[in-house]
Rosetta silent file (secondary structure, phi, psi, omega in degrees, C-alpha in Angstrom):
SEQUENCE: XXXXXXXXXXXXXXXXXXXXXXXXXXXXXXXXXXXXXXXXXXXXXXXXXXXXXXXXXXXXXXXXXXXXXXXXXXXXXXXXXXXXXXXXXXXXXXXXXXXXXXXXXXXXXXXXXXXXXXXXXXXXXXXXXXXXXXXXXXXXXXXXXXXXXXXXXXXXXXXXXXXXXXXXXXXXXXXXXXXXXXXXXXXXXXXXXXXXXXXXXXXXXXXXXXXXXXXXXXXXXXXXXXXXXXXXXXXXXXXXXXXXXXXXXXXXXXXXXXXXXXXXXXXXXXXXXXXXXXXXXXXXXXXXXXXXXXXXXXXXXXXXXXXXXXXXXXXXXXXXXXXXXXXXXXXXXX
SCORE:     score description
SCORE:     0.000 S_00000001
   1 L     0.000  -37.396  156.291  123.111  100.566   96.064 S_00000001
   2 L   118.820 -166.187  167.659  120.682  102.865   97.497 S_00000001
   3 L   -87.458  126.114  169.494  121.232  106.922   97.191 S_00000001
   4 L   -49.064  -57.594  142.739  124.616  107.711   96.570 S_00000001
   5 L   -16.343  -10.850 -178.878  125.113  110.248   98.703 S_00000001
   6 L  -118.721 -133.863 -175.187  124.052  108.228  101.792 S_00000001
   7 L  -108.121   -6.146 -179.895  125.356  105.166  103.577 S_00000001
   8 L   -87.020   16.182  127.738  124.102  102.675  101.110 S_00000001
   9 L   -54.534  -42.030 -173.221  127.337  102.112   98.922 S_00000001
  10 L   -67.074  -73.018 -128.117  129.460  101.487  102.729 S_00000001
  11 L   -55.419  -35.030  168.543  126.781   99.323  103.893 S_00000001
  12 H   -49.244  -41.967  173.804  126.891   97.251  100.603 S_00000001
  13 H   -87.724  -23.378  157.016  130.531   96.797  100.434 S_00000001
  14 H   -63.424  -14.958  172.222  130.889   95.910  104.319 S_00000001
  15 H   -74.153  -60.837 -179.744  128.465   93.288  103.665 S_00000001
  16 L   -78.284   15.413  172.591  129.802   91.601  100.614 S_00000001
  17 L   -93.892  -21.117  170.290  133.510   92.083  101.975 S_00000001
  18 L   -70.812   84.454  178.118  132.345   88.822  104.289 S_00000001
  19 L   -37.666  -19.804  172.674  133.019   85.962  102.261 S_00000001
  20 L   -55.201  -30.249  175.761  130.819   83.805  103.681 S_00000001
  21 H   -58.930  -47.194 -162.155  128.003   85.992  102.356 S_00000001
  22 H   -84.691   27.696   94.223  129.163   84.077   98.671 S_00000001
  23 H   -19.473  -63.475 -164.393  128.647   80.797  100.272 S_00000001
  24 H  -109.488   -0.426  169.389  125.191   80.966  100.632 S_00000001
  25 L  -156.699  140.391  164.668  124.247   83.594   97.325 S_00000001
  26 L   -88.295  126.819  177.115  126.138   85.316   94.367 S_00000001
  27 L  -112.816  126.294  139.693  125.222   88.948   95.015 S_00000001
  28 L   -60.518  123.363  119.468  125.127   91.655   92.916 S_00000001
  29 E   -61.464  128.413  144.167  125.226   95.762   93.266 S_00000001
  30 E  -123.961  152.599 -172.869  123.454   97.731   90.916 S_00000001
  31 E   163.099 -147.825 -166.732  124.192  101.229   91.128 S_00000001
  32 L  -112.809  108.964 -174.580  126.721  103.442   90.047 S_00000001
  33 H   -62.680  -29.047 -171.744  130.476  101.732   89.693 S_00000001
  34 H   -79.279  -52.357  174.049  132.616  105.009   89.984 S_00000001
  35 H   -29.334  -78.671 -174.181  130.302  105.721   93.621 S_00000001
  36 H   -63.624  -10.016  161.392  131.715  102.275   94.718 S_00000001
  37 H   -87.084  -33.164  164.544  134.955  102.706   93.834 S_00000001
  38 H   -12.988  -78.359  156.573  135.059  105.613   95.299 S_00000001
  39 L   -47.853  -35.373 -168.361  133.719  104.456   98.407 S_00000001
  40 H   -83.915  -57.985 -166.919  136.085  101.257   98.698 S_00000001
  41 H   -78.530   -6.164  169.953  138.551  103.580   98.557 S_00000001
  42 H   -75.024  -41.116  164.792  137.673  106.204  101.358 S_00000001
  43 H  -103.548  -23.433  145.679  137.384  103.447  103.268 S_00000001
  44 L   111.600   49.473  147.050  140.894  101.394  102.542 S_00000001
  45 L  -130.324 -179.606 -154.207  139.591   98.300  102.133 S_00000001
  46 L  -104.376   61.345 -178.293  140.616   95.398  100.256 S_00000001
  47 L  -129.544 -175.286 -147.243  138.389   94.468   97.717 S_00000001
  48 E  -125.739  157.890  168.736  137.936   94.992   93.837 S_00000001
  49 E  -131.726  102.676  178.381  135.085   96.554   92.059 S_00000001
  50 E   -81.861  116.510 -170.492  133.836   94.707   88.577 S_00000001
  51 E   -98.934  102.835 -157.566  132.187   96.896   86.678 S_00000001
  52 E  -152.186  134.787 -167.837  129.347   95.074   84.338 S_00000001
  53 L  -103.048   12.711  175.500  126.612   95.563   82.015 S_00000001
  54 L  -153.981  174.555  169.370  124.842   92.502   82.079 S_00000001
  55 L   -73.890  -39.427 -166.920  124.402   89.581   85.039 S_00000001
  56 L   -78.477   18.707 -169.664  126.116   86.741   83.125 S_00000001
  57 L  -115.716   -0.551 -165.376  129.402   89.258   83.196 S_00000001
  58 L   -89.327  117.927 -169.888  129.163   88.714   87.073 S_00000001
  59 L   -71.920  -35.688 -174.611  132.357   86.799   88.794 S_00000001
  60 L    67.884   46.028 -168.889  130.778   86.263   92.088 S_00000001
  61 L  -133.807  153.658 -169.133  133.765   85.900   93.840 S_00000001
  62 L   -69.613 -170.277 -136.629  134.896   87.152   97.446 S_00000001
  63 L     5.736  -17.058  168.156  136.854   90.100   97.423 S_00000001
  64 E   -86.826  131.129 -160.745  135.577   90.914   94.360 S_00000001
  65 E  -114.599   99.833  153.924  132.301   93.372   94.368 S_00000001
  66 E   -67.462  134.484 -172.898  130.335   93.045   91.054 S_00000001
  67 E  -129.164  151.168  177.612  128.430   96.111   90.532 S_00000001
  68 E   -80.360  114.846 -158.913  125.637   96.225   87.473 S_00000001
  69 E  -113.062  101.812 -171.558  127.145   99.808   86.337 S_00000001
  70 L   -82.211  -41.110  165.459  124.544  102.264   85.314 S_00000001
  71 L    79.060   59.272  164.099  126.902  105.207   85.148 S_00000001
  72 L  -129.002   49.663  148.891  124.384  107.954   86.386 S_00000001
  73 L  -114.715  133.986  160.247  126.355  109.616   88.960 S_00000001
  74 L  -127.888  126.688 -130.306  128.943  112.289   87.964 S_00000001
  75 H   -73.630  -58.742 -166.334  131.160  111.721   90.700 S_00000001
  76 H   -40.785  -24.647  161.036  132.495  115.253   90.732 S_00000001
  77 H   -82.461   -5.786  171.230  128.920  116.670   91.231 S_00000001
  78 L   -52.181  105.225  166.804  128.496  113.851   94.080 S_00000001
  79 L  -127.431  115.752 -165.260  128.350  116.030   97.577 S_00000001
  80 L   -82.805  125.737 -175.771  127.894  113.033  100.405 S_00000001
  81 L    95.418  -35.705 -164.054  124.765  114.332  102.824 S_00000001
  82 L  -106.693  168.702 -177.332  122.882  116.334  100.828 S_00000001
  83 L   -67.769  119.925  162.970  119.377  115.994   98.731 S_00000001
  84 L  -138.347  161.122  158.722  120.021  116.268   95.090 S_00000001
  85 H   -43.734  -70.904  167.141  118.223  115.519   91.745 S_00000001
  86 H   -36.427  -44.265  173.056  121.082  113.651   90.570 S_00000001
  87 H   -78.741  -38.556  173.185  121.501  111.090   93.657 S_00000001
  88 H   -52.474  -43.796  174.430  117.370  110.853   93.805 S_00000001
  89 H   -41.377  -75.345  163.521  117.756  110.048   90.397 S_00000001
  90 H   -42.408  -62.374 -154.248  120.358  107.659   90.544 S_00000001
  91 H   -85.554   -9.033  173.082  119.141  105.660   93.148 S_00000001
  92 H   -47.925  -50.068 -171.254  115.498  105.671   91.170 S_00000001
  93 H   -53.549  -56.154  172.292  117.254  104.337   88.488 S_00000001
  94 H   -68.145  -35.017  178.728  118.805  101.597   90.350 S_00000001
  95 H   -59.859  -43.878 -176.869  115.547  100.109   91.883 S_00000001
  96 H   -59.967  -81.190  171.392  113.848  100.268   88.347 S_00000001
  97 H    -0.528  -70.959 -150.095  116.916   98.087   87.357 S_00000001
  98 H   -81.370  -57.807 -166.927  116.870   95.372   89.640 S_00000001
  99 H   -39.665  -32.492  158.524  113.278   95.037   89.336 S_00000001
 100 H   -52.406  -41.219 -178.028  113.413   94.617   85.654 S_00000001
 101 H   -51.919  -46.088 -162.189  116.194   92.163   86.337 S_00000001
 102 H   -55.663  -64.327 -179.533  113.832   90.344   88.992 S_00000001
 103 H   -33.580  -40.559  176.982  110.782   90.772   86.466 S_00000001
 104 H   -66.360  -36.074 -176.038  113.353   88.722   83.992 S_00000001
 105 L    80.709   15.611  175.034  113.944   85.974   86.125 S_00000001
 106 L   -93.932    5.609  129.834  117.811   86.902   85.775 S_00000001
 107 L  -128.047 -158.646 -158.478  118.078   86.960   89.632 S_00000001
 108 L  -131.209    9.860  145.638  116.324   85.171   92.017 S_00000001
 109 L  -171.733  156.489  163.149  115.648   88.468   94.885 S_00000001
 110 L  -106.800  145.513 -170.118  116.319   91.861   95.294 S_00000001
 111 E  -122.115  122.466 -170.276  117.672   93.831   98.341 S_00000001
 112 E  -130.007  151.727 -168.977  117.778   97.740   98.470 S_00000001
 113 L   -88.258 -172.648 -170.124  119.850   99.953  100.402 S_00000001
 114 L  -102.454  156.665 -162.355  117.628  103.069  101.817 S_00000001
 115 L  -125.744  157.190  173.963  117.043  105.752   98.538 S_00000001
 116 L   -85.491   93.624 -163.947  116.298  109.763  100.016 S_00000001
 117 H   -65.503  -31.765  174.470  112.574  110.305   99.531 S_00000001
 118 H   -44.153  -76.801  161.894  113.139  113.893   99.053 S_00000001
 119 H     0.415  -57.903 -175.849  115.957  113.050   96.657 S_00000001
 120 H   -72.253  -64.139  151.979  113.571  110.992   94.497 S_00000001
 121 H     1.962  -57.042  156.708  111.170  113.890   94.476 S_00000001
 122 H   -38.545  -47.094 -175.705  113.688  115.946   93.144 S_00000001
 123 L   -84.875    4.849 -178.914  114.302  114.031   90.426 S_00000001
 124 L    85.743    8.552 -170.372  110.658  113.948   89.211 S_00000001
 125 L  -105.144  129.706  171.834  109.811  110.456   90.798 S_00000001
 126 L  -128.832   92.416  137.052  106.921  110.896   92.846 S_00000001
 127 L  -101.918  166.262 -157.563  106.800  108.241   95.038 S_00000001
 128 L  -104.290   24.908 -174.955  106.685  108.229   98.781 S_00000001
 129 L   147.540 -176.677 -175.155  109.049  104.935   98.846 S_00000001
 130 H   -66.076  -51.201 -173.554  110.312  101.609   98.033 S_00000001
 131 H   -43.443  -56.129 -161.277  107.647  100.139   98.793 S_00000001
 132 H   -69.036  -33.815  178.990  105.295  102.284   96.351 S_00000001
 133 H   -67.783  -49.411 -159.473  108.003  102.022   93.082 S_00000001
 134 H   -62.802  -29.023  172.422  108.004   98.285   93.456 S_00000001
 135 H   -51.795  -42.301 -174.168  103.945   98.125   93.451 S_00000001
 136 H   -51.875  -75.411 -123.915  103.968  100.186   90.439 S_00000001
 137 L  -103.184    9.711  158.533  106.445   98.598   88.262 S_00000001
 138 L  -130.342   33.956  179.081  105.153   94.881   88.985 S_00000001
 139 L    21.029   65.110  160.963  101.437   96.463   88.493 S_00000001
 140 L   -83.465  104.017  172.938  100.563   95.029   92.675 S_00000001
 141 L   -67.934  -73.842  170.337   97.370   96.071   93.574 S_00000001
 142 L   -85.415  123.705 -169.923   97.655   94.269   97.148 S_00000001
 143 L  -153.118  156.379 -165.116  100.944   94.725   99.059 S_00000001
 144 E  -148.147  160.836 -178.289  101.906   95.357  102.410 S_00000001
 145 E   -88.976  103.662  162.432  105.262   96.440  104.764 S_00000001
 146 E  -125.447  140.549 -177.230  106.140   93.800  106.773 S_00000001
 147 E   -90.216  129.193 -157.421  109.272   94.243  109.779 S_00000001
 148 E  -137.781  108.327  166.958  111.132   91.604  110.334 S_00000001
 149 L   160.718  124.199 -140.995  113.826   90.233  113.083 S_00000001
 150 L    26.753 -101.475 -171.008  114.432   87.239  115.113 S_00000001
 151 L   -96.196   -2.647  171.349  110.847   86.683  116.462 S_00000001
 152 L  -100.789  107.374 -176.915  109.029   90.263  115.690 S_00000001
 153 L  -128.180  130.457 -165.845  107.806   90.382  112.478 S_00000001
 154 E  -136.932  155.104 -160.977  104.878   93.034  112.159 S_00000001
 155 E  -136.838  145.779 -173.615  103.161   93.755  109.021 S_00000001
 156 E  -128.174  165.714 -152.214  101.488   96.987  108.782 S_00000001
 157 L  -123.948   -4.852  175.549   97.441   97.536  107.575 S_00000001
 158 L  -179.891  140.851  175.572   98.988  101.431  106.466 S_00000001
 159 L  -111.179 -122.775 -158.723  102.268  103.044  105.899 S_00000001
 160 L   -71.663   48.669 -177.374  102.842  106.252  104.079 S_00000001
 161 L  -150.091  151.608 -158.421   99.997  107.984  104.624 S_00000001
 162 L   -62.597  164.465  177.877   98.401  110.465  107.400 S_00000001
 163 H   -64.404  -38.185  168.564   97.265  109.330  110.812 S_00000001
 164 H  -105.103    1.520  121.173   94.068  110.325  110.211 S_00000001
 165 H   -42.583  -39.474 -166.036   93.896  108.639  106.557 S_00000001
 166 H   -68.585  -47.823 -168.756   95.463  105.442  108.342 S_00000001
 167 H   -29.626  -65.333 -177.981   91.750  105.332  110.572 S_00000001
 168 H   -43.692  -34.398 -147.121   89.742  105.410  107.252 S_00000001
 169 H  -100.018  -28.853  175.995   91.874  102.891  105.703 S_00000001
 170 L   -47.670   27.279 -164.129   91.737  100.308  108.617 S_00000001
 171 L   -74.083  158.543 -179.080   88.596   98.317  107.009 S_00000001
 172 H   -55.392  -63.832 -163.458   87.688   94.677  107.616 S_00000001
 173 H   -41.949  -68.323 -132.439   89.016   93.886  103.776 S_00000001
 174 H   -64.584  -53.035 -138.466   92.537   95.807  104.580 S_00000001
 175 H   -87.623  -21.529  152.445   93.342   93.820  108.309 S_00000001
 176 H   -43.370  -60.785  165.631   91.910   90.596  106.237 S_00000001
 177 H   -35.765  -77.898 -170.862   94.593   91.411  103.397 S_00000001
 178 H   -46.730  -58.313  179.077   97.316   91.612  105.740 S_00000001
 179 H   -17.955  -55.882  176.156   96.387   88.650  107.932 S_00000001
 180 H   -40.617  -72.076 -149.611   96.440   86.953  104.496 S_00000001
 181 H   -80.305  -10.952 -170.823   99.823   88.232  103.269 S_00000001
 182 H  -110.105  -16.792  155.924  101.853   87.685  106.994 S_00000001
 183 H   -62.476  -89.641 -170.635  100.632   84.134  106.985 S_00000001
 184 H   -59.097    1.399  155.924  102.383   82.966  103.993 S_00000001
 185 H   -83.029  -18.336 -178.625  105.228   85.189  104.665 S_00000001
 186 H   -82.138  -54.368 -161.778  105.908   83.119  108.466 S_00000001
 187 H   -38.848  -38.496 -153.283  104.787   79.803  105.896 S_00000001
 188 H   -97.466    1.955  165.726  107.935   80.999  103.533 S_00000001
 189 H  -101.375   -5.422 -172.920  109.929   81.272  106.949 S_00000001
 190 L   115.788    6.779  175.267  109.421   78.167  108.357 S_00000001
 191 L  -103.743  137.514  155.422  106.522   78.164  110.339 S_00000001
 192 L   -60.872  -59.207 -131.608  104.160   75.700  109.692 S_00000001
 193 L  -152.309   72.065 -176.037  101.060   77.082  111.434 S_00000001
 194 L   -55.952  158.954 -174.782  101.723   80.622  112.209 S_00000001
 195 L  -140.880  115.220 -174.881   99.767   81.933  115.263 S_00000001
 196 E  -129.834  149.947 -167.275   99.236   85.976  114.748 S_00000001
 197 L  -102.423  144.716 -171.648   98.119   88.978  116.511 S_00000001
 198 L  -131.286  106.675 -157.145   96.347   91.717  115.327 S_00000001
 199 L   -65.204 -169.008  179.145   96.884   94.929  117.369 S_00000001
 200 L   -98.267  150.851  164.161   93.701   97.494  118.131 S_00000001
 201 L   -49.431  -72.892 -147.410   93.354  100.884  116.259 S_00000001
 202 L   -73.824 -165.808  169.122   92.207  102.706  119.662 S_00000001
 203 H   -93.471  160.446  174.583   93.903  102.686  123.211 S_00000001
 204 H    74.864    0.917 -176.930   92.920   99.769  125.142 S_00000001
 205 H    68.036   29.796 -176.341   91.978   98.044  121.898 S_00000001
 206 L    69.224   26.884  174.478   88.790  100.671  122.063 S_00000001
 207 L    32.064   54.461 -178.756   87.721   99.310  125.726 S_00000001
 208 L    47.790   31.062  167.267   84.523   97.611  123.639 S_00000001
 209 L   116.228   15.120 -178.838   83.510  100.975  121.978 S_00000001
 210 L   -63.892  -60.061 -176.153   84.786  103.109  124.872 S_00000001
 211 L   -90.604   -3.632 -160.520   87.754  104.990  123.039 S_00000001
 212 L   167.278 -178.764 -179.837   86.389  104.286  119.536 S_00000001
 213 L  -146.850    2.006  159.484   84.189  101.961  117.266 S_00000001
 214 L   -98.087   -3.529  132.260   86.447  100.351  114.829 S_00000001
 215 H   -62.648  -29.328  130.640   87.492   97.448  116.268 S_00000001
 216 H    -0.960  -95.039 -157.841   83.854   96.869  116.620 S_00000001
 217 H   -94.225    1.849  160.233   82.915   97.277  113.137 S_00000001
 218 H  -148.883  -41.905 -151.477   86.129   96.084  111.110 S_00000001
 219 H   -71.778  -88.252 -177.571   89.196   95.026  113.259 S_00000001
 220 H   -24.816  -70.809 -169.664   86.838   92.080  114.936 S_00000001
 221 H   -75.229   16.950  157.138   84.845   90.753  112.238 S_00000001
 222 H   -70.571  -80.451 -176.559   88.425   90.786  110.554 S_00000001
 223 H   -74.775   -8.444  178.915   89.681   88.325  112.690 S_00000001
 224 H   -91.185  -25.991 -175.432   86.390   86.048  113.147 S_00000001
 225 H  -107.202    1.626  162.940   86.481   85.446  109.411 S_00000001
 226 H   -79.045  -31.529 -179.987   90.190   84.929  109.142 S_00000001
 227 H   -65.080  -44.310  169.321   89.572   82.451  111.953 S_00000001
 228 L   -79.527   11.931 -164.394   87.324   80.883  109.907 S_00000001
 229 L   -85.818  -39.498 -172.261   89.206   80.982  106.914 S_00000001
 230 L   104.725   30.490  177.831   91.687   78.654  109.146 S_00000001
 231 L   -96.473  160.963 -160.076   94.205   81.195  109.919 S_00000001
 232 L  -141.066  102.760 -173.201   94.933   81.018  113.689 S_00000001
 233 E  -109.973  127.751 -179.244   94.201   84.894  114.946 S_00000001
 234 L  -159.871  118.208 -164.343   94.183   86.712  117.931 S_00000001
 235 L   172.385 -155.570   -4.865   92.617   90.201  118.995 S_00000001
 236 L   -62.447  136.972  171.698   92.283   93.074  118.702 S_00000001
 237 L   -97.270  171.825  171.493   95.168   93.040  121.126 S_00000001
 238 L   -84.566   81.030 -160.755   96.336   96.437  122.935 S_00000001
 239 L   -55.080   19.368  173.873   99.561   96.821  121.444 S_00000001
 240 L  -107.658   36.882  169.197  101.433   98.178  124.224 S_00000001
 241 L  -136.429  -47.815  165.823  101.333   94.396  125.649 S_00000001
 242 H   -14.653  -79.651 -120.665  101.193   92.865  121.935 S_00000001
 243 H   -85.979  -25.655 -161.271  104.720   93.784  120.734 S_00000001
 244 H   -85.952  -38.201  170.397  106.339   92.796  124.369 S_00000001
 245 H   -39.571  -60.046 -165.696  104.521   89.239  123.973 S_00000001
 246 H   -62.430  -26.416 -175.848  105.997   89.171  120.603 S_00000001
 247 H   -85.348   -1.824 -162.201  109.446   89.987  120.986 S_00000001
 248 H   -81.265  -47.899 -169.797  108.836   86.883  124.047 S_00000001
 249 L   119.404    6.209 -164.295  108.033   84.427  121.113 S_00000001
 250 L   -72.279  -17.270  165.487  104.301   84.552  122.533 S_00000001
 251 L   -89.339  167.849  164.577  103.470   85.646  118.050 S_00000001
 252 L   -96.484  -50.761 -175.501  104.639   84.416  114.826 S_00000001
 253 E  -170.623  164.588 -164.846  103.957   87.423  113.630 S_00000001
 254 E  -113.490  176.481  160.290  101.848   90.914  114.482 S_00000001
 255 E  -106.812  141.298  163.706   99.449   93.202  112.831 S_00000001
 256 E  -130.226  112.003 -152.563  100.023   97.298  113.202 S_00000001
 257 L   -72.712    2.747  163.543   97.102   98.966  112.160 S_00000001
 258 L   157.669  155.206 -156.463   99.690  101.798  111.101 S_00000001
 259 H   -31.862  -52.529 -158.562  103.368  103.344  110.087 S_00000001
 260 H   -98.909  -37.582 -167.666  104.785  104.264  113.610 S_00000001
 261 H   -39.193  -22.979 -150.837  102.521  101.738  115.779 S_00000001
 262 H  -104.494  -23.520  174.499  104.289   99.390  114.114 S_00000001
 263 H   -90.401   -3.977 -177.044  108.180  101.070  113.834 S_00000001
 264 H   -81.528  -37.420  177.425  108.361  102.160  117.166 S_00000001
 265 H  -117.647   33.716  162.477  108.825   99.132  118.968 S_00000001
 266 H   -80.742  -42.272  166.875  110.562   97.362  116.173 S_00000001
 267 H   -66.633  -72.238  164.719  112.842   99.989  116.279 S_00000001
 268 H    -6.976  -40.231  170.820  113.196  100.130  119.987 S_00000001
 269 H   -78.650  -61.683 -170.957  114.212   96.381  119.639 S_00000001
 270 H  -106.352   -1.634  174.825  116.472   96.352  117.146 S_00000001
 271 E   -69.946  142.552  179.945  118.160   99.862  117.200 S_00000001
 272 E  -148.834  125.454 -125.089  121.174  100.645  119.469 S_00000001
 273 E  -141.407   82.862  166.712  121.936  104.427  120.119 S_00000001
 274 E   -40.729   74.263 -137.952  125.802  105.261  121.186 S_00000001
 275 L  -106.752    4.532  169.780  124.854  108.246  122.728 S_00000001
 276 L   -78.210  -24.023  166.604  128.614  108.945  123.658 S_00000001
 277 L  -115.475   21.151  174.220  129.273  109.312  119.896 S_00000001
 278 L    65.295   31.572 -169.826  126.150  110.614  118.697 S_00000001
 279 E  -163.265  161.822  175.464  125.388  108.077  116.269 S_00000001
 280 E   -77.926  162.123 -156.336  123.515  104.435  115.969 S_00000001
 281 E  -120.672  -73.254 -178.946  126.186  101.726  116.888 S_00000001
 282 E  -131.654  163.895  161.790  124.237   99.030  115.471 S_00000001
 283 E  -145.895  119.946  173.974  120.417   98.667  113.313 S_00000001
 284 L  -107.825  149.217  164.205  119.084   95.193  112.748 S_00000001
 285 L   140.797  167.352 -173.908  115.715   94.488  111.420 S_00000001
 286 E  -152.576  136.502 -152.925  114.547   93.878  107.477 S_00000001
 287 E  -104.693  142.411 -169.573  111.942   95.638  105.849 S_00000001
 288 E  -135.096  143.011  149.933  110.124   92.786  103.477 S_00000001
 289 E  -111.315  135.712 -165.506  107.421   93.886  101.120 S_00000001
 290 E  -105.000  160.126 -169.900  104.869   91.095  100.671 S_00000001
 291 L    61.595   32.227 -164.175  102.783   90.459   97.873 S_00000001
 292 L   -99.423  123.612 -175.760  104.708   91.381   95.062 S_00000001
 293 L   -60.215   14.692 -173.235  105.821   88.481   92.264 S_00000001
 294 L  -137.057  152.640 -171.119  109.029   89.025   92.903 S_00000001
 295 L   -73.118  152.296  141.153  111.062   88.909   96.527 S_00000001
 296 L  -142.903  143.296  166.737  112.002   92.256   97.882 S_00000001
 297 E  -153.232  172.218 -160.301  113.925   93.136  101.227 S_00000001
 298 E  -159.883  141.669 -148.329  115.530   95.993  102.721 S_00000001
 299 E   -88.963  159.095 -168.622  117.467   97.161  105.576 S_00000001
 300 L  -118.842   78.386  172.333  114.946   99.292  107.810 S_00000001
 301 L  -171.025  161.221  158.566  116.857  102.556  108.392 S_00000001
 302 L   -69.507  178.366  173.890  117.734  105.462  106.335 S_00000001
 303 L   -65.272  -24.291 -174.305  120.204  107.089  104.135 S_00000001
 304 L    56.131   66.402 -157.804  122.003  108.691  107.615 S_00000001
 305 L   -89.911   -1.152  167.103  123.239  111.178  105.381 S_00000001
 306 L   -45.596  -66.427 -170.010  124.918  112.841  108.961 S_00000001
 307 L   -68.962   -0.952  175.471  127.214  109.664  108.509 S_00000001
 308 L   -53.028  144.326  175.427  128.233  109.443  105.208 S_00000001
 309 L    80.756  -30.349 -171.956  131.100  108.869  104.074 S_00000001
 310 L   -58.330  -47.504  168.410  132.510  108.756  107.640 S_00000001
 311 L   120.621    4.110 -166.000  133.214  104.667  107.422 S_00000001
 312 L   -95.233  -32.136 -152.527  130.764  104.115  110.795 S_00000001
 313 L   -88.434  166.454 -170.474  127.649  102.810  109.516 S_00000001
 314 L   -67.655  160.161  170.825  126.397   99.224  110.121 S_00000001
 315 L   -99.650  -10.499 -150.221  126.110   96.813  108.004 S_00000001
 316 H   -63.326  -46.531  178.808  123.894   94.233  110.415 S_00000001
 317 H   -49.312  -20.417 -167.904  120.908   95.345  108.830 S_00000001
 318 H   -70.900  -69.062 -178.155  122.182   94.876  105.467 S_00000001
 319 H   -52.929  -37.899 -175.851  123.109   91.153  106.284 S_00000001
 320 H   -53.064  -53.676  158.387  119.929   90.387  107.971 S_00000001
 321 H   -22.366  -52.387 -164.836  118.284   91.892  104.605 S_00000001
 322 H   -72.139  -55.932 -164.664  120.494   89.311  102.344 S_00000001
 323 H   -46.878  -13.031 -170.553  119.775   86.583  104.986 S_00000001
 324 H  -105.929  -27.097   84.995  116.039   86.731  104.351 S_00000001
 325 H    31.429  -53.141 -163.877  116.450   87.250  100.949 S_00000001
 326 L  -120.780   -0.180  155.545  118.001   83.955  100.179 S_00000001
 327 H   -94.936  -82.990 -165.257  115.211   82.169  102.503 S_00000001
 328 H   -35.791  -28.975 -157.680  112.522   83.319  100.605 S_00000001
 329 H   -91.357  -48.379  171.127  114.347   82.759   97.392 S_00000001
 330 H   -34.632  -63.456 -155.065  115.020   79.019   98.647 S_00000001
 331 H   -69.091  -41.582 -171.134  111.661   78.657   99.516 S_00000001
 332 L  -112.508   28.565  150.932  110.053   79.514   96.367 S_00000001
 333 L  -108.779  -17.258 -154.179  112.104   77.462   94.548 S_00000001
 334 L   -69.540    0.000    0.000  111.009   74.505   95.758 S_00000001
């Protein structure tokens, strides 16, 4: 469900109000049941909210919203927009949930709405993200971010960490790792024989030691031994030509040697900015974390705690999120 307090209750119930979604999965909320009734009713639409302590208690039926009901919100201390303990809490709570659930084999992927990092902070959780709880609690040493939507899917080599920490971290091992982890995530999409790009640290892809010396000494000999591995690699590219190739179809999938290199023009792509109302109109894209034993995906925006409550925010990401969700889950059934 995400942090209560933010947009990830609408975007959950505008999703699963499209029957069509229970065609292709039965989906589950976990989260807080009173939050979602709440919500369905601020915004006046015409679905039901099943309130359930276990999975097998789940109807799965369209108009009907099963929510896994933790009952850690108390609605009357609920103020929509702001940071609290309680909503940080809450949505902590819920991620720990489904992941047990996952961990269980009682579903078959999980999908998370965006949680308030302060918010979790608050609450005594100190993690810097989704990303970081799910590594924990399914003990993942190697794991990675990868962005996702229609043909730009970039995997990042660092996230949540400083700009001058991401340099250090950018080692031959690391941009091997990823290489590794965004090939078999295009394999579980349908590519046979992915063909991927790995962008440069420096500008210019370090003009052959001009701007810098790590593509040199780890980005390169990164990709010559992934080449030989039989992975089909190609850089260090300059990534202000990379990502426009990519969104072209000229990648399968990219490397971004770190957290904005890699959101900037994902976002730019799939983001759409209403600037006559002040607010995003639509955000597509799906945040996948790879290497975990269990699926995770996640719409790639925040709580928009400006917007709460208001009845505006999108849902697209949310569907894209399910849609990816139930390919992976396909896929590793077979």
């Amino acid at each position: 469900m995400g942090d209560p307090a933010g947009i990830g209750p609408e975007i959950c119930i505008k999703a699963l109000s499209i029957p069509d979604v229970y065609d292709r999965c039965q989906p589950l909320v976990v989260g807080d049941a009173t939050v979602m009734e709440q919500t369905v009713k601020s915004m006046h639409v015409n679905v039901k909210i099943n309130a359930i302590q276990s999975v097998k208690e789940a109807l799965f039926t369209p108009g009907t919203i099963d929510v896994y009901d933790l009952k850690n919100v108390v609605i009357a201390d609920l103020n929509l927009g702001e940071v609290s303990a309680m909503s940080g809490n809450a949505a902590f709570e819920a991620v720990k949930k489904v992941i047990d659930l996952a961990l269980a084999e009682e579903v078959d992927a999980t999908v998370t709405a965006p949680i308030n990092k302060e918010s979790i902070h608050k609450a005594g959780h100190k993690f810097s993200g989704h990303t970081e709880i799910y590594a924990h609690f399914t003990n993942t040493a190697k794991f990675a971010m990868l962005l996702a939507d229609e043909n730009l899917r970039v995997i990042h080599a660092t996230t949540h960490v400083s700009l001058r920490k991401a340099c250090d971290l950018c080692t031959k091992e690391r941009v091997m790792e990823v290489i590794s982890l965004l090939n078999d995530a295009c394999v579980q999409f349908g590519i046979a024989k992915p063909h991927i790009a790995v962008a440069g640290l420096n500008p210019h892809a370090g003009e052959n030691g001009l701007f810098g010396d790590e593509e040199i000494n780890e980005i390169i000999p990164a990709i010559i031994e992934s080449n030989a591995l039989g992975y089909d690699v190609e850089g260090p590219v300059p990534p202000d030509t990379m990502f426009v190739k990519a969104v072209q179809g000229r990648y399968d999938g990219c490397v971004a040697m770190y957290h904005d290199q890699g959101h900037i023009p994902f976002k730019l792509e799939g983001f759409q900015w209403d600037n006559e109302k002040q607010t995003m109109k639509s955000v597509k894209g799906v945040n996948i974390t790879l290497g975990l034993p269990i699926i995770r995906t996640s719409v790639d925006h925040g709580t928009a705690f400006e917007i709460a409550g208001k009845g505006i925010a999108s849902a697209d990401a949310m569907l894209v999120a399910i849609d990816y969700a139930i390919v992976m889950a396909k896929h590793r059934k077979k």
